[in-house]
N, C-alpha and C positions, 0 to 999 in steps of 0.2 A: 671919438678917440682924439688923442693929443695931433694936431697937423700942423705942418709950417706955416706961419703968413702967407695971401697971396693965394690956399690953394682950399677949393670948395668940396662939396660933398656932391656926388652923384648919384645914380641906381639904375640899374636897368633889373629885369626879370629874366631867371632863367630858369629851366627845369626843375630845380630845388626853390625856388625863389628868388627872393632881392638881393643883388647882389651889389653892396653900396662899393663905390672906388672915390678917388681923391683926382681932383687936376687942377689945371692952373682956372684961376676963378675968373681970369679978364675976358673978359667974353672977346675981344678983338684977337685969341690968341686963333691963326688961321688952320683949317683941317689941312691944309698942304705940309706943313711939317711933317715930317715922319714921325710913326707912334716910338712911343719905347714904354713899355708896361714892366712895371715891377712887384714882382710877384714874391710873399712872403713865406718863408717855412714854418712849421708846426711845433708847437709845444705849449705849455701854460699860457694862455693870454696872448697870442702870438696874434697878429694885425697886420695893418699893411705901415702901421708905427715904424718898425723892423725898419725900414728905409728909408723914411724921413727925414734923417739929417743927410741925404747922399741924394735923391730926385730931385730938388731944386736948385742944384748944382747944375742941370741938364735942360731946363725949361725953355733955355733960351733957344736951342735948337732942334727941341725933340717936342712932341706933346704928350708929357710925361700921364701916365694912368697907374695908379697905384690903388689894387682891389683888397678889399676887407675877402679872403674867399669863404664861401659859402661854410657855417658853421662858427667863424671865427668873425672880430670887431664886432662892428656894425651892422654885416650882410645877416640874411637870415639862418636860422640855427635851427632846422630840423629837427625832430627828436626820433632819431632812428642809428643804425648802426652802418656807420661811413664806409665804402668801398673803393678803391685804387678808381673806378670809373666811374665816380660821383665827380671826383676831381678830373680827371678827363675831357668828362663832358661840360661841366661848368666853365671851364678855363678855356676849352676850346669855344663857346657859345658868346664867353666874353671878350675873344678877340675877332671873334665874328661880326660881333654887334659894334665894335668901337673901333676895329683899326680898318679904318678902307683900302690902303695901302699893309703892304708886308711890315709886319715891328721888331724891333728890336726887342726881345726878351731880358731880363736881369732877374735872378729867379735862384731862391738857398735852397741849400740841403735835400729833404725829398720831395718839394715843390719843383726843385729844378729837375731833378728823376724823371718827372710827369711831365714837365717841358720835354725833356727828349724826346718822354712816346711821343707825344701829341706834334714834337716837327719831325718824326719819323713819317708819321700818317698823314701830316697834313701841311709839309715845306712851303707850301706857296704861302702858308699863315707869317712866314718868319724872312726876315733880311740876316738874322744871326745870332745866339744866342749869349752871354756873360750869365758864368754862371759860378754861385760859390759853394765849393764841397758838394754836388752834386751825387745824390746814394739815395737806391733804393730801401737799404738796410738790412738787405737781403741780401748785398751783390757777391757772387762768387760762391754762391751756396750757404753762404756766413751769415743766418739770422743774428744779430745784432740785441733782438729782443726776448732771447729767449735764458731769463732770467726767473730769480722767486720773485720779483715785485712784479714782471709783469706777471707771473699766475697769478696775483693776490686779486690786480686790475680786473682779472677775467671773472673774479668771483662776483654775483651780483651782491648788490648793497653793499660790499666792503668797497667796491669800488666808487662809489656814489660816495663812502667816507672819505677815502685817500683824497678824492677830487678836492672836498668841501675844506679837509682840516690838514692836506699837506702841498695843495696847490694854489689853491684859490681863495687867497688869503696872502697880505703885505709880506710877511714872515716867510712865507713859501716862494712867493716872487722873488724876493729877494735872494733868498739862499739859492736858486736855482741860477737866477743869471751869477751871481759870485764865484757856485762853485762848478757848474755844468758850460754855462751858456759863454761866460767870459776869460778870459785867459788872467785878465788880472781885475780882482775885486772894486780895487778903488778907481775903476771906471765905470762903476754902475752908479746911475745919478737916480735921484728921489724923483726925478721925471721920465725915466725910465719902470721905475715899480711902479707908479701911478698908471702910464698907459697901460702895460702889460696886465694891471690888478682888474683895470678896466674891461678889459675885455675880457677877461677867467671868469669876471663876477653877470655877465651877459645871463639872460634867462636861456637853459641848455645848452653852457656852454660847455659842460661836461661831455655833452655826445661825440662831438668831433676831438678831443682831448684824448677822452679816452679809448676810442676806435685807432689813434697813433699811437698810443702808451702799447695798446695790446696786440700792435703788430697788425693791426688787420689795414691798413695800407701799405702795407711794406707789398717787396718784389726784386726780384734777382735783375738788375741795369744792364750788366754785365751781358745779361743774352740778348737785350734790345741793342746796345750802344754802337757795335760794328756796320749799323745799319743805317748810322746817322749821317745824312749830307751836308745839315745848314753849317756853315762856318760858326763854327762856337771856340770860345778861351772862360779858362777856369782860373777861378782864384781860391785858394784855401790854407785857410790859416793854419797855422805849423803846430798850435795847440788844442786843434778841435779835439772834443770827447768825443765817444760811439765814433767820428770817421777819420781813422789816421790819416796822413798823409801818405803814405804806403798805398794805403788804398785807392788815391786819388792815381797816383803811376801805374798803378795797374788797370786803371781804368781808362786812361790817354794810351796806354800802347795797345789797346784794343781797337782803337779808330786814330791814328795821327792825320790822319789826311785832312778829317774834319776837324778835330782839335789843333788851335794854331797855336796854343799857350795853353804851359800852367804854372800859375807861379804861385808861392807860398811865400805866406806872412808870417814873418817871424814875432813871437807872443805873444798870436794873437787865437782868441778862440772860434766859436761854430760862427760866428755873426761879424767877421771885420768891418763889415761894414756899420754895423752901431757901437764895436768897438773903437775901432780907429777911422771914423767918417773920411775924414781930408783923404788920408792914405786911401782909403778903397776909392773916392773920388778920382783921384789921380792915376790908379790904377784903371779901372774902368775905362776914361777917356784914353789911355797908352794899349790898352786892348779892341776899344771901339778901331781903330788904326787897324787892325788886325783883321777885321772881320768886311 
């Protein structure tokens, strides 16, 4: 996958397999920094790319870890039918093996969902979480996925075509960060469809794609989230698709104690942070304060 200067390729082995991450590549950089792992959300081609212009912003004082998860970039790509506890267990295993010290989490959409269970069950993993649009896509009883295209997903072999001829593919890349993934078009760059093409076109990368397309990670947040201690702040763009901002206020007055912020991006869509990098940079360190 596409990575910044400066930062190398890793792998450890977990349950499901290899699971490749990105850090800084100077070998002098010391394990006493505290971790900060960033963690990518799901869709076509989705990567630990997602973050890239925003973790090397942090290198100097964090030892940043940015993971391909299991299915998706680089890491391995199982051919099976993905489960809310595939990612669980893999994310929890991955900050088992790499953070020796509590981390900093930075974790989108329903990646960050699964942060919550995983520092409900297991706080001493975490110093705090930064999290953006944060949903299970289920939350409040409101499946989100239950549309005709996702029944079409559920159909065998039609679903192996949508993958092949409306996702995973330049044309597909593209139309989706334009009109789904970004708030406005002409910030999607040819190095953005390039990474995201890259990893849609992975051998199986269809299995974990379409296990989100069909809902079968989804889960109601809503019943976990009152249960949360680590000090966590949200961010969420004011033009996300599938998760209003509505939803995110309803989801802060369910725990404010542990939520210290939420603030929302004006035009911006599900990913500010590869939409408007610097902004969510600046935003991030003004919440690390917080937490």
């Amino acid at each position: 996958m596409l990575m910044p200067p400066g930062f190398a390729q890793r792998s450890l082995n977990t349950t499901l397999g290899r699971m490749v991450y990105y850090t800084a590549a100077d070998a002098e950089v010391p394990d006493t920094l505290p971790p900060m792992v960033f963690l990518h959300g799901f869709g076509g081609g989705s990567s630990a790319y997602e973050w890239s212009k925003v973790f090397p912003a942090f290198a100097a004082d964090y030892r940043v870890l940015a993971p391909d998860l299991i299915g998706w970039g680089r890491s391995a790509h199982p051919a099976r039918s993905y489960r809310l506890e595939d990612y669980i267990t893999t994310i929890t295993e991955f900050l088992t093996a790499t953070c020796p010290t509590p981390a900093i989490a930075v974790a989108s959409s329903l990646t960050a969902a699964f942060v919550i269970r995983i520092a409900i069950a297991r706080p001493e993993l975490f110093r705090g979480l930064l999290l953006v649009a944060p949903s299970g896509l289920a939350d409040f009883g409101e499946n989100t996925g239950r549309n005709l295209f996702t029944q079409l997903v559920k159909t065998p072999i039609v679903d192996r075509l949508i993958y092949t001829f409306g996702i995973a593919n330049a044309n597909g890349i593209q139309s989706f960060l334009e009109q789904r993934q970004f708030a406005q078009a002409d910030r999607v760059t040819p190095e953005m469809v390039t990474a995201y093409l890259q990893s849609a076109q992975q051998p199986n990368a269809e299995y974990a794609a379409l296990s989100f397309v069909r809902g079968d990670l989804s889960f109601d947040l809503a019943l976990d989230l009152p249960q949360l201690q680590v000090p966590t702040t949200i961010l969420w763009g004011q033009a996300a698709q599938f998760t209003p901002v509505e939803l995110g206020d309803r989801l802060v007055a369910l725990n404010p104690t542990a939520i210290r912020a939420l603030t929302v991006l004006e035009g911006v869509g599900l990913t500010p942070h590869l939409e408007l990098p610097g902004v969510a940079i600046a935003l991030l360190r003004r919440h690390l304060a917080l937490i």
